[in-house]
C-alpha positions as CSV (number, residue, x, y, z in Angstrom):
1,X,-7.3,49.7,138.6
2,X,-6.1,52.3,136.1
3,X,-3.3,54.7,136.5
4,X,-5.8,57.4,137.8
5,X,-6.7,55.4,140.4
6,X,-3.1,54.5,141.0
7,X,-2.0,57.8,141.2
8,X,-4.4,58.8,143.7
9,X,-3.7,56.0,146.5
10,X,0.4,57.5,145.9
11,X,-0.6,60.6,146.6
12,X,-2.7,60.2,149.3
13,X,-0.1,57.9,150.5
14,X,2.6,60.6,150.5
15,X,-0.3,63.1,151.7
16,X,0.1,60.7,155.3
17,X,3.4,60.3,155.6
18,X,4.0,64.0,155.2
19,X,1.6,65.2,157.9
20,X,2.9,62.3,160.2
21,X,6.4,63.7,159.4
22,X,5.1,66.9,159.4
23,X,3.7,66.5,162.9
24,X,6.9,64.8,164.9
25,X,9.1,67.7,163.4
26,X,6.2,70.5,165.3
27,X,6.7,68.1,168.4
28,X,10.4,68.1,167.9
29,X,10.6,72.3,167.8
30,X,8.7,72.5,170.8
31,X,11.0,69.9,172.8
32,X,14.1,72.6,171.5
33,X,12.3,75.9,172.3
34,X,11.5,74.5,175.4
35,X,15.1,73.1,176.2
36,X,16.2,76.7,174.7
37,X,14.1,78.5,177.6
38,X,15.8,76.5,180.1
39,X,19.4,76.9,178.9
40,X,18.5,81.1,178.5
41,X,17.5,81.2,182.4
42,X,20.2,78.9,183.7
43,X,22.9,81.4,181.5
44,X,20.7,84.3,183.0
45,X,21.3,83.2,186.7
46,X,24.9,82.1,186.1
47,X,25.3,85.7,184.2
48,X,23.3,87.5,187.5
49,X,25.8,85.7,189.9
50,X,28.7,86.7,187.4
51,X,27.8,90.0,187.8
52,X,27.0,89.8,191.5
53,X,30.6,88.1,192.4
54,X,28.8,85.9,193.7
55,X,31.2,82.1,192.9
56,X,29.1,79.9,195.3
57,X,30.2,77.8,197.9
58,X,32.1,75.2,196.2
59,X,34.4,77.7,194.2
60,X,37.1,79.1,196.3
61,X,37.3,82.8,196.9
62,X,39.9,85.2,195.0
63,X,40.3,88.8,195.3
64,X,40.5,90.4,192.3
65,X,43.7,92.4,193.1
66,X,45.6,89.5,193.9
67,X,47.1,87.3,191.9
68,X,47.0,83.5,191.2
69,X,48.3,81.3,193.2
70,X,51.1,80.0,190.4
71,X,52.2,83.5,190.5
């Protein structure tokens, strides 16, 4: 084989690798965008409660006047 012929088979080595890689990282941005959408509506509903007053059940109920029990 001459260089030419060398040369080629690198680059379409590297030509491979990069598409694979260049494929995994598209797969990797959609996993985060998606993960991203999640976290934005589970802050929007946390935010909407917030808002709302609205604690839940668990967390225990303090007036806004009054002040903490270590007081």
């Amino acid at each position: 084989m001459d260089d030419t012929e060398h040369r080629l088979i690198d680059l379409e080595s590297r030509f491979s690798f990069q598409e694979e890689t260049i494929r995994e990282l598209g797969e990797a941005l959609v996993r985060q965008q998606q993960r991203i959408d999640r976290l934005e509506a589970s802050l929007n509903v946390v935010a909407e409660q917030v808002q709302r007053g609205d604690a839940g059940d668990d967390a225990p109920h303090m007036p806004k006047d009054e002040p903490p029990p270590h007081y």
